[in-house]
C-alpha positions, 0 to 999 in steps of 0.5 A: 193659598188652599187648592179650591182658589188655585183649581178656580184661578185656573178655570176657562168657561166656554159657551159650549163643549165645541168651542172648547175642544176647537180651542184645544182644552180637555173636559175638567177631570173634577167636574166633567168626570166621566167626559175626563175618562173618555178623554183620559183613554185616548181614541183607540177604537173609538170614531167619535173621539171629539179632541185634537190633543190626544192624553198624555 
């Protein structure tokens, strides 16, 4: 199994960004890579940080 067919086994598409984040999911950290930062940063100082679940 190469990674490419495991990363696209994995996939979930949404209709569009606020669908996505209702239903919990982060920004994809391969193909929404400056969204995935903000993310990965977490919501110190931050009013318009848009997830629930906050970074690990």
């Amino acid at each position: 199994m190469s990674r490419a067919k495991g990363y696209a086994e994995h996939r979930v598409f949404f209709a569009n960004e606020q669908d996505a984040i209702h239903a919990g999911y982060r920004p994809c950290g391969r193909c929404m890579v400056s969204r995935y930062k903000e993310w990965k940063s977490g919501p110190e100082g931050k009013e318009d940080y848009p997830w629930k679940q906050l970074p690990k």
